[in-house]
Steps between C-alpha positions, in 0.01 A plus 500: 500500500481412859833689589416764299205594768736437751757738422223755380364495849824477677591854304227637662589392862293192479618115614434235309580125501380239226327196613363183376414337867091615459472239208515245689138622635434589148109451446422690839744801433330545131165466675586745734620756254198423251762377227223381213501118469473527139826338464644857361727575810749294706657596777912466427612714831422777715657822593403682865598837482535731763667793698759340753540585837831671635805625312625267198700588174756285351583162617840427574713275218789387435656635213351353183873442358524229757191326417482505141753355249578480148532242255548167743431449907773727671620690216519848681313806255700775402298829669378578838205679613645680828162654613139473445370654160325713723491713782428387847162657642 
């Protein structure tokens, strides 16, 4: 569900990056949001979204064919992917 939002927002120009790092000041961050202490809600990560600054599209990869295999640890796959699935912005 998390990445869902995440690539929601990121459709829409948005950045997005999931985090767990604020439960480790759990009780004060649901305090400060006003999560009821019913025992209804739990914080299991956070998402801050927001519009980045400067230019950014997609990240440069290496090809997936070289970092994914098939079957057993070095088994090379049999397609490619020679480009992104979409195009650059």
């Amino acid at each position: 569900m998390l990445w869902n939002l995440c690539l929601a927002a990121r459709a829409e120009g948005l950045g997005t990056t999931v985090t767990s790092l604020l439960k480790l000041q759990k009780q004060k961050v649901e305090d400060l949001l006003g999560v009821p202490g019913d025992g209804a809600w739990h914080m299991h990560g956070m998402i801050p979204i927001g519009y980045p600054e400067g230019r950014w599209g997609v990240p440069a990869r290496r090809p997936a064919e070289e970092a994914v295999f098939t079957e057993r640890w070095g088994e090379p796959v049999e397609w490619s992917v020679p480009e992104p699935l979409w195009p650059p912005e």
